[in-house]
C-alpha positions as semicolon CSV with decimal commas, in nm:
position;residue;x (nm);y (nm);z (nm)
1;X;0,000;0,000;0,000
2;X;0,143;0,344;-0,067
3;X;0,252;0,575;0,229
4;X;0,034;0,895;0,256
5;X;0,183;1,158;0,080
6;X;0,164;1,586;0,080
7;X;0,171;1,681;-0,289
8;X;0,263;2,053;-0,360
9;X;0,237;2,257;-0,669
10;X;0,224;2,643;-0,714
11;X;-0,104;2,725;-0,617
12;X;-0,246;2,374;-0,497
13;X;-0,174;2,137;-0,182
14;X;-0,247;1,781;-0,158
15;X;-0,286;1,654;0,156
16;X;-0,304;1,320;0,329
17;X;-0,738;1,317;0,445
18;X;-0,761;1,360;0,743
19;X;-1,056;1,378;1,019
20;X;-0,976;1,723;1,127
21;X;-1,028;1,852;0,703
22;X;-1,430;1,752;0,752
23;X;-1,499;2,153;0,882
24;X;-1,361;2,242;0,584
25;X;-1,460;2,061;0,349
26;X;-1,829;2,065;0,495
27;X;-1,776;2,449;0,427
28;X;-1,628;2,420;0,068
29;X;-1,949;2,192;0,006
30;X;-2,156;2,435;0,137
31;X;-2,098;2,664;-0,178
32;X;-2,332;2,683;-0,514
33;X;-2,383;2,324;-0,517
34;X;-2,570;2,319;-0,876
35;X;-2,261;2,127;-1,017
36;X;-2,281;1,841;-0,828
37;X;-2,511;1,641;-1,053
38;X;-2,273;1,364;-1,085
39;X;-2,090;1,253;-0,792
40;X;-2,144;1,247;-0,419
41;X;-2,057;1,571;-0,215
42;X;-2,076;1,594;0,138
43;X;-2,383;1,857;0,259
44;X;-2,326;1,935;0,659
45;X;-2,057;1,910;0,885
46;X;-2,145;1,508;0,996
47;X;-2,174;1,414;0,625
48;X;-1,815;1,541;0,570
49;X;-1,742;1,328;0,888
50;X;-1,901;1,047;0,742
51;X;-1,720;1,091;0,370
52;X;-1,414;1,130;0,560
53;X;-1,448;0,808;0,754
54;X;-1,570;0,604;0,427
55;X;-1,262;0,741;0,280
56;X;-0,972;0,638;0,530
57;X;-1,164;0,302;0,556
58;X;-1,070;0,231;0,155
59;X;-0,733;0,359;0,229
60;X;-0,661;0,100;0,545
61;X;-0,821;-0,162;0,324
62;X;-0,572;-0,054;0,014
63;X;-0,769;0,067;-0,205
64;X;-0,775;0,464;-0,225
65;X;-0,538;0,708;-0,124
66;X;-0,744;1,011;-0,056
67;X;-0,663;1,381;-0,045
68;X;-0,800;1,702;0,059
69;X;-0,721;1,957;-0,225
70;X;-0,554;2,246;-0,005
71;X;-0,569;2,626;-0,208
72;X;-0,192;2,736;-0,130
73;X;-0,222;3,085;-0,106
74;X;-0,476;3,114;0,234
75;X;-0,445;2,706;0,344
76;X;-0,834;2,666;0,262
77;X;-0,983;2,304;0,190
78;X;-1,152;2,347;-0,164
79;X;-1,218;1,975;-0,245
80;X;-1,119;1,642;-0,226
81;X;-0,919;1,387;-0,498
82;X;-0,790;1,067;-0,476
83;X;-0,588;0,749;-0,610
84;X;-0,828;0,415;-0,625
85;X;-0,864;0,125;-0,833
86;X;-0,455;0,022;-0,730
87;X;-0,338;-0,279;-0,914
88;X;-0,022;-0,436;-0,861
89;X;0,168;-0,684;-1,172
90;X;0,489;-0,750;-0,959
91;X;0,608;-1,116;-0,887
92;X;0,468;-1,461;-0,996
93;X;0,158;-1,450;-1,240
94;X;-0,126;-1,633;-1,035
95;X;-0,445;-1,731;-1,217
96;X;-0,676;-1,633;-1,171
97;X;-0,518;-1,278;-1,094
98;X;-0,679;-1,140;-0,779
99;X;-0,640;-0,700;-0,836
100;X;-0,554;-0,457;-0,569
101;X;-0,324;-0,730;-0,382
102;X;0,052;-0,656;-0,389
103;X;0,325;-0,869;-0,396
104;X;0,554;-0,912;-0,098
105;X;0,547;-0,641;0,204
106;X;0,232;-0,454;0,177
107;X;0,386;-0,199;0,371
108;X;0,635;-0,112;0,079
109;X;0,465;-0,210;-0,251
110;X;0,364;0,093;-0,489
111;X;0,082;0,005;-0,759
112;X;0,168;-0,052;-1,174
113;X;-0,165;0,126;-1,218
114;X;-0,404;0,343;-1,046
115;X;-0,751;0,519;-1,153
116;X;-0,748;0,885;-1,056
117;X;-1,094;0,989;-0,920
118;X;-1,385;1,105;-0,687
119;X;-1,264;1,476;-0,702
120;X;-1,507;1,799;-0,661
121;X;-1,410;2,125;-0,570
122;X;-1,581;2,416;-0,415
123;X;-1,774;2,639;-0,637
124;X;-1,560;2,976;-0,590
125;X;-1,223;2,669;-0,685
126;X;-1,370;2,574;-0,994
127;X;-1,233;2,740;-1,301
128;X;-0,907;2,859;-1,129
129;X;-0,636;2,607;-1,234
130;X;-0,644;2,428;-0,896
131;X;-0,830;2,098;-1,079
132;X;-0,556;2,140;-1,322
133;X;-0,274;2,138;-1,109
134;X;-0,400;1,876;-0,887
135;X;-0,398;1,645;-1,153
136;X;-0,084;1,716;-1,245
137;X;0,064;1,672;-0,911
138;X;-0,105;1,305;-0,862
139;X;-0,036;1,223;-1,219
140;X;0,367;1,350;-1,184
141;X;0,352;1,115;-0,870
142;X;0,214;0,846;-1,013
143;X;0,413;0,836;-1,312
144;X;0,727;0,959;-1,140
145;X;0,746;0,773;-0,829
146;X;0,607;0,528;-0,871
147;X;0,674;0,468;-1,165
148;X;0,303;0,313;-1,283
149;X;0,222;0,208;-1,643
150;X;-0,102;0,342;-1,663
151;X;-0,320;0,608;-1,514
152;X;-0,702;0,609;-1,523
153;X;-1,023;0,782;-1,532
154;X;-1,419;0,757;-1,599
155;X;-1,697;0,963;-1,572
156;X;-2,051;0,975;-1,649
157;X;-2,062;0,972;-2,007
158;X;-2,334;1,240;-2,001
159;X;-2,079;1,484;-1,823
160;X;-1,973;1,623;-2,099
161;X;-1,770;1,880;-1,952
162;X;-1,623;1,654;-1,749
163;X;-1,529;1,426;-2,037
164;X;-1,303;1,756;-2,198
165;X;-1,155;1,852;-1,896
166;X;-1,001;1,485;-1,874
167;X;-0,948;1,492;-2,249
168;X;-0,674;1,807;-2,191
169;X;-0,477;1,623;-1,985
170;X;-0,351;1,387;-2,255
171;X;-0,599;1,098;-2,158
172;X;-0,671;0,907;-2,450
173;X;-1,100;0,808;-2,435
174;X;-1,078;0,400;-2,462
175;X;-1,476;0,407;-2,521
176;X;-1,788;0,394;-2,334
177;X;-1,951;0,104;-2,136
178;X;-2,334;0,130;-2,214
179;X;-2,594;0,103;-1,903
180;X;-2,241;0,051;-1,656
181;X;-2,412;0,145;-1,273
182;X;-2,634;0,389;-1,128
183;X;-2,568;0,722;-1,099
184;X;-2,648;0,977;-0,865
185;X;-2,947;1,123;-1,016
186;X;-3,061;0,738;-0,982
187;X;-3,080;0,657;-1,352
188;X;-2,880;0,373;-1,489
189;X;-2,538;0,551;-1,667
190;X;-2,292;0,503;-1,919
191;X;-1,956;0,551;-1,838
192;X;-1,677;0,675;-2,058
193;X;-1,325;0,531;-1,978
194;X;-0,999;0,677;-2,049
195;X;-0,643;0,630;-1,953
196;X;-0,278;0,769;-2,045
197;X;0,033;0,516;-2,063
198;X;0,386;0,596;-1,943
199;X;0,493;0,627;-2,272
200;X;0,229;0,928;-2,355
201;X;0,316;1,107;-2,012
202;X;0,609;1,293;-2,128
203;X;0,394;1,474;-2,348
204;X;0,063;1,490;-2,181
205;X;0,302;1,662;-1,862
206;X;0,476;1,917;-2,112
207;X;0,196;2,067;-2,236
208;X;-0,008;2,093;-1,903
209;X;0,284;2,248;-1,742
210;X;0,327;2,529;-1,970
211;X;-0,055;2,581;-1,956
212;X;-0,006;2,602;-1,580
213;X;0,280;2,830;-1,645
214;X;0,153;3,092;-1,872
215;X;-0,144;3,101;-1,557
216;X;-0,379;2,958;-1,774
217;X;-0,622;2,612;-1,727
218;X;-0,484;2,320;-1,945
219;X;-0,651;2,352;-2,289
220;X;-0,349;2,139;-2,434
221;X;-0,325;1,772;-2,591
222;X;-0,566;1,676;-2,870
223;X;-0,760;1,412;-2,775
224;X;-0,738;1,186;-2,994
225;X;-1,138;1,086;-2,980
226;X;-1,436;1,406;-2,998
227;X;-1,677;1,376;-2,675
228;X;-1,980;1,269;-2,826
229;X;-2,285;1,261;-2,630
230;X;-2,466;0,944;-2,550
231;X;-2,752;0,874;-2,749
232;X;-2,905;0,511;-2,629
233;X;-3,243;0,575;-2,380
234;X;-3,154;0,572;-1,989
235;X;-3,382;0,358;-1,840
236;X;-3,462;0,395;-1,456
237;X;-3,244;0,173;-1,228
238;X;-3,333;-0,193;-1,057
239;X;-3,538;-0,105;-0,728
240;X;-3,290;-0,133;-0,415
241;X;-2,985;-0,032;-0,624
242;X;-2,784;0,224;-0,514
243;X;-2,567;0,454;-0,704
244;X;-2,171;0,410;-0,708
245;X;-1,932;0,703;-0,655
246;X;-1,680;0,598;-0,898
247;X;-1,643;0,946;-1,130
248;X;-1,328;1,079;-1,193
249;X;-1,469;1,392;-1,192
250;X;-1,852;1,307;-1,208
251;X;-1,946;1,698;-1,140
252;X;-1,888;1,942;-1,386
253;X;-1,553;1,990;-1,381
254;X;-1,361;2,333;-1,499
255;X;-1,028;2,326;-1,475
């Protein structure tokens, strides 16, 4: 499982969640909320508790390391990001593969590839460069230090500005798996997939860095695949199901 990590870029701060960010981001929440459409944000004080709890849980079990997205300048909590989805390809092939289980000392192991996801930011952070430069900072660490093959990310395929917003970082859109959970809103979704390799990161990092530099959002890499909006009927959900939290960036993102 990776250690806990602070994550610092020019105007952004990653930080380790913690129990004593839930006032915060309970007040960064508390902002124009008509964004949220997409993905879970905690409303109230003891809902940040709760999302805080829910979130250290998947970290102890090894499968999310969360963040609160710090704004540099004044130390405010604007949001939350994390790592999820770890997979680990190191030592002998077992079959059938079992995901998310390292090889060797948990304690030590770093992942091959990770999913980047559940982020939201406050309504007055949106738009300012800090979504960009957070995913910079967690994609530089991934791809850095730990040296991972792949990165990840998904969102409700309906989200279209989320869909761009991942599509300037470099991520390449793999396709769209039709009628793939529940979503907030409680209709069955579609999820669009994307992902960009070691290989591409050189690239994908250049151009988002001298975005970031000229003080402007990413607007950079081509994708290589126009967002198209989904067109198939969404039927209502199964009775009893709930919906999953698993957006990259299921709001509407700016960066």
């Amino acid at each position: 499982m990776p250690a806990p990590v602070v994550l610092s870029g020019r105007s952004t701060r990653l930080e380790p969640l913690a129990p004593h960010h839930a006032e915060g981001l309970a007040q960064a929440g508390a902002e124009d909320r008509t964004s949220y459409a997409f993905t879970p944000v905690p409303h109230g004080l003891e809902a940040a508790r709760g999302y805080v709890e829910r979130a250290l849980a998947e970290q102890a079990a090894g499968r999310a390391l969360p963040f609160a997205v710090v704004r540099a300048d004044d130390g405010r909590v604007v949001g939350s990001t994390r790592f999820l989805e770890l997979d680990y390809w190191q030592g002998p092939l077992v079959w059938p593969c079992v995901p998310g289980v390292p090889y060797g000392d948990p304690g030590t192991a770093v992942p091959d590839a990770a999913e980047i996801g559940n982020t939201w930011l406050a309504a007055s952070a949106q738009g300012t460069g800090i979504n960009t430069e957070a995913k910079l900072l967690l994609l530089r660490h991934a791809f850095e230090t730990w040296r991972v093959r792949r990165v990840s990310f998904r969102a409700d395929a309906r989200n279209l500005r989320s869909c761009a917003a991942i599509e300037r970082l470099g991520a390449r859109r793999e396709g769209v798996r039709r009628a793939h959970s529940r979503g907030l809103d409680g209709a069955v979704r579609s999820t669009a997939f994307y992902s960009i390799l070691d290989e591409e990161w050189p690239t994908a990092r250049a151009v988002v860095e001298l975005r970031l530099a000229a003080g402007r959002p990413a607007v950079g890499v081509p994708a290589p695949h126009p967002v198209r909006p989904v067109t198939a009927p969404v039927r209502p959900a199964p009775k009893g199901a709930g919906p999953r939290p698993d957006d990259v960036d299921g709001r509407l993102v700016r960066a």
